[in-house]
C-alpha positions as a LaTeX table, in Angstrom:
\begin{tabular}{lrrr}
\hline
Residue & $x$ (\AA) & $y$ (\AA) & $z$ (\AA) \\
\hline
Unk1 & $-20.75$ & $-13.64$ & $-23.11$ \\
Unk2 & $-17.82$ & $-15.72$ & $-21.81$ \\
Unk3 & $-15.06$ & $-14.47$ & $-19.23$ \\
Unk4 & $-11.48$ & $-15.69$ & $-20.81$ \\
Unk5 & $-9.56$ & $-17.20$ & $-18.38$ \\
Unk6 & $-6.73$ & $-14.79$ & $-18.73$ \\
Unk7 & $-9.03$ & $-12.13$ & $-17.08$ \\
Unk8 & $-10.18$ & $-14.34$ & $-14.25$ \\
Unk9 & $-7.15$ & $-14.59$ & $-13.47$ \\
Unk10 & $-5.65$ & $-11.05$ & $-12.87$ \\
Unk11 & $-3.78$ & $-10.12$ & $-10.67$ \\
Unk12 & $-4.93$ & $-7.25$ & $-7.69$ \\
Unk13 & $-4.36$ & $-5.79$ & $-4.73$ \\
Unk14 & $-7.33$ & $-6.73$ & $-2.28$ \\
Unk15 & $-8.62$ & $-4.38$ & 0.69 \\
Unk16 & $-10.61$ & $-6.78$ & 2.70 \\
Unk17 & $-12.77$ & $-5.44$ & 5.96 \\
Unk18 & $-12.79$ & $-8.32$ & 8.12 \\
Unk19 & $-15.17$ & $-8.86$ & 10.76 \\
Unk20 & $-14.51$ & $-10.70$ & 14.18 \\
Unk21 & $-17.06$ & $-12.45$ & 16.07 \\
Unk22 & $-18.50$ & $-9.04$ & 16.41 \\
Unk23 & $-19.50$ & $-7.94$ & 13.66 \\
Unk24 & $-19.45$ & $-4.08$ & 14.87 \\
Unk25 & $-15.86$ & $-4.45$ & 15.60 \\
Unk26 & $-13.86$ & $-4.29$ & 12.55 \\
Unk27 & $-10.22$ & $-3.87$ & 11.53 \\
Unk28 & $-9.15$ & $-3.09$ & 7.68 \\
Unk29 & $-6.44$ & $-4.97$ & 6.12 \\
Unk30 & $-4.52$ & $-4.58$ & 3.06 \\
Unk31 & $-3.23$ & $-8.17$ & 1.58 \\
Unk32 & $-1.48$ & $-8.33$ & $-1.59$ \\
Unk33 & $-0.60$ & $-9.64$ & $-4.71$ \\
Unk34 & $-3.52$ & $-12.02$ & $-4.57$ \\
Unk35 & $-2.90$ & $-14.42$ & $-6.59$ \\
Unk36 & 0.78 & $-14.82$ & $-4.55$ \\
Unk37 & 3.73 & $-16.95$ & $-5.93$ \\
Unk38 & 6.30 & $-16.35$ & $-3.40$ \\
Unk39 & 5.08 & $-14.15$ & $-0.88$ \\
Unk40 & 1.49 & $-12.26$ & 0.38 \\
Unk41 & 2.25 & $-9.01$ & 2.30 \\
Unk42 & $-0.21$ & $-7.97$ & 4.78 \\
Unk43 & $-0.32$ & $-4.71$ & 5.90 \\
Unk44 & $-2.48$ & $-4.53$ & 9.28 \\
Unk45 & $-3.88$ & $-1.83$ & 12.06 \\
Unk46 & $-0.38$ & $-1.45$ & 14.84 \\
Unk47 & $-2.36$ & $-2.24$ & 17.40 \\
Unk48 & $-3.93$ & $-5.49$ & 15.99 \\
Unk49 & $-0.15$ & $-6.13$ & 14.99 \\
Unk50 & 1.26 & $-5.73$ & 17.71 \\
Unk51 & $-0.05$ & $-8.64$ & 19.69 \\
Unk52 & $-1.18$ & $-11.33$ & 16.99 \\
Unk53 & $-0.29$ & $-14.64$ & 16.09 \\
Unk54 & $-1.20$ & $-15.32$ & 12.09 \\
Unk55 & $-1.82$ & $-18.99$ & 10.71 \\
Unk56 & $-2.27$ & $-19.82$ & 7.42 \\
Unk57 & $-4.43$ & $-22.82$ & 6.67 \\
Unk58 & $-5.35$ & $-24.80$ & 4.04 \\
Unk59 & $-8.85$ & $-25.77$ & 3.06 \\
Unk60 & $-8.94$ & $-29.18$ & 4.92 \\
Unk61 & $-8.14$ & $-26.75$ & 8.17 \\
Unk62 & $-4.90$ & $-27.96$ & 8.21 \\
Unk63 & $-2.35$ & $-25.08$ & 9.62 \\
Unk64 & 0.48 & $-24.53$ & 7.15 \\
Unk65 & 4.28 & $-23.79$ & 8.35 \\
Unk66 & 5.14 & $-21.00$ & 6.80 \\
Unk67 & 7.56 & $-18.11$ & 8.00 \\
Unk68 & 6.07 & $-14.70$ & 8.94 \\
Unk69 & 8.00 & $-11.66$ & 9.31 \\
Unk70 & 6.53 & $-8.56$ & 10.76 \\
Unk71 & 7.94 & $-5.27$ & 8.52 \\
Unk72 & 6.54 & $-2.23$ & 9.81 \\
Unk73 & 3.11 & $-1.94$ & 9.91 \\
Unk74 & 2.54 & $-5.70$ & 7.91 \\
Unk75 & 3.79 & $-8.75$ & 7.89 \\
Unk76 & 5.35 & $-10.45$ & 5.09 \\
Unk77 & 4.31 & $-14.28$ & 4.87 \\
Unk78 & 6.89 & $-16.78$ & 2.58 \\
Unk79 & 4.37 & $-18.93$ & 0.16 \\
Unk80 & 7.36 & $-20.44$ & $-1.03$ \\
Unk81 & 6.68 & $-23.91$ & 0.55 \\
Unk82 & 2.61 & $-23.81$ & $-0.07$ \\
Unk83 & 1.23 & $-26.25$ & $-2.97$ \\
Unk84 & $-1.18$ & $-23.77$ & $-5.38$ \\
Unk85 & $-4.68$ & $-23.44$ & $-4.23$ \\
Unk86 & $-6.71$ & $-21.02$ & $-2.09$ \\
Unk87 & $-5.77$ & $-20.39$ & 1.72 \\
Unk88 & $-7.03$ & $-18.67$ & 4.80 \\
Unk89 & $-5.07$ & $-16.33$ & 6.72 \\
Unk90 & $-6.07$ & $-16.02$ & 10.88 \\
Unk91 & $-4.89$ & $-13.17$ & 12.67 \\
Unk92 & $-5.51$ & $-13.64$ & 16.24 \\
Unk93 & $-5.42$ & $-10.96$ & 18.98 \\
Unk94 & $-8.15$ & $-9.58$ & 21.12 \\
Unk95 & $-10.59$ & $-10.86$ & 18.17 \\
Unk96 & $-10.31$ & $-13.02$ & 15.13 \\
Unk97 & $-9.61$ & $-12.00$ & 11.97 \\
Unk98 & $-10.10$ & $-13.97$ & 8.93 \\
Unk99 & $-9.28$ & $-13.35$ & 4.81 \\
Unk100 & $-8.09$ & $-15.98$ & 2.29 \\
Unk101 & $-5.90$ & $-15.66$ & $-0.63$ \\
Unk102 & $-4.53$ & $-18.11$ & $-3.57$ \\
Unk103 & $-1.28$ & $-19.49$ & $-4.63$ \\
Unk104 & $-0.48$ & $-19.68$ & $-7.77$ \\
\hline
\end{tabular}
């Protein structure tokens, strides 16, 4: 049996555990919609927030301009200017923290 593309496609929210360079170390982050048209919102751990610098990058490894604007305890990232296709978001503070999401 045969997955229609119409349910491939929905849309979710997406808790991803993401795991710096060590592995024991580990920070949970909430990013959603995934798919994204016009914006992703990340919600993120205050005290990785507080001190990180996020990129967005394309698959080539190319680093995106895109505006980020911290709300709260997230960020809010504008995917307004981004051609459709998947991305990585990079949060950097003390550790690295990776997760990827689409445009649509």
């Amino acid at each position: 049996m045969t997955k229609s593309a119409s349910s491939t496609s929905a849309k979710c929210n997406q808790n991803v555990r993401l795991f710096s360079n060590d592995a024991l170390s580990a920070t949970l982050i909430d990013l959603y919609p995934n798919p994204a048209n016009s914006k992703v919102n990340i919600t993120i751990n205050d005290q990785v927030l507080e001190r990180s610098m996020v990129s967005v990058i394309d698959l080539t490894g190319r680093i995106q301009e895109v505006s980020v604007t911290k709300n709260g305890s997230g960020l809010i990232i504008d995917c307004i200017p981004l051609t459709p296709g998947m991305y990585l978001i990079r949060v950097n503070s003390d550790k690295e923290y990776i997760t990827r999401f689409i445009k649509e």
